[in-house]
C-alpha positions in Angstrom: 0.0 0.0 0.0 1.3 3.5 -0.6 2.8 5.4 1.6 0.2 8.4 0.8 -2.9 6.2 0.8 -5.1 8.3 2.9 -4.4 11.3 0.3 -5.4 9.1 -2.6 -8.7 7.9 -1.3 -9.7 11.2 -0.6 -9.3 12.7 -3.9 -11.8 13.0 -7.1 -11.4 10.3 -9.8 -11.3 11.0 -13.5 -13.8 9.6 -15.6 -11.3 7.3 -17.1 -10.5 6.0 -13.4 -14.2 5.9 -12.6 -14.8 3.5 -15.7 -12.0 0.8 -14.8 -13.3 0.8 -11.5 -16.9 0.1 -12.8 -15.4 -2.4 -15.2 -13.4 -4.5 -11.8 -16.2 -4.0 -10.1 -18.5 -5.5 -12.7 -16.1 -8.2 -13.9 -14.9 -9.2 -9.9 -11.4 -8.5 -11.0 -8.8 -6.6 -9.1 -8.2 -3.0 -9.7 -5.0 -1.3 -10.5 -1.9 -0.8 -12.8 -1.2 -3.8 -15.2 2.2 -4.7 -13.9 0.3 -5.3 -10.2 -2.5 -6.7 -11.8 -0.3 -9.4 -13.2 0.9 -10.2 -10.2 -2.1 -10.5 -8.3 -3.7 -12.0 -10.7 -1.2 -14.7 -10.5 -0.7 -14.8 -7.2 -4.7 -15.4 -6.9 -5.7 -17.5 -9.4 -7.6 -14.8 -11.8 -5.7 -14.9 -14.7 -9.2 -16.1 -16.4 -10.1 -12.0 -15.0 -7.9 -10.6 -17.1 -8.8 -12.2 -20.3 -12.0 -10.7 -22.0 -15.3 -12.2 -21.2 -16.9 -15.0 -23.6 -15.5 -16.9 -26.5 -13.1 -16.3 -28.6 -14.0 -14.6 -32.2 -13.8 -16.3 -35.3 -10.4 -15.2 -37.4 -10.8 -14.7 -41.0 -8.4 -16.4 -43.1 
């Protein structure tokens, strides 16, 4: 956890932020950076939560 975590709690998101936190929240997925996503993604289990949802597309050929 940041060393400045009560700062960052308290201050306004941009709609961007707001949007991935939606999206975690809606998938069940952990929020954050991708490098620490990765890693607790790992860590946990969740890779599956960092893939999109449903099945693959057809490719063209």
């Amino acid at each position: 956890m940041p060393d400045n975590w009560e700062t960052s709690v308290d201050e306004l998101q941009t709609e961007a932020e707001l949007a991935a936190i939606d999206h975690s929240a809606l998938r069940g997925s952990p929020y954050g950076g991708d490098q620490w996503l990765s890693q607790v993604a790992t860590r946990l289990g969740m890779e599956a939560a960092r893939r999109p949802r449903g099945r693959p597309g057809k490719y063209l050929t």
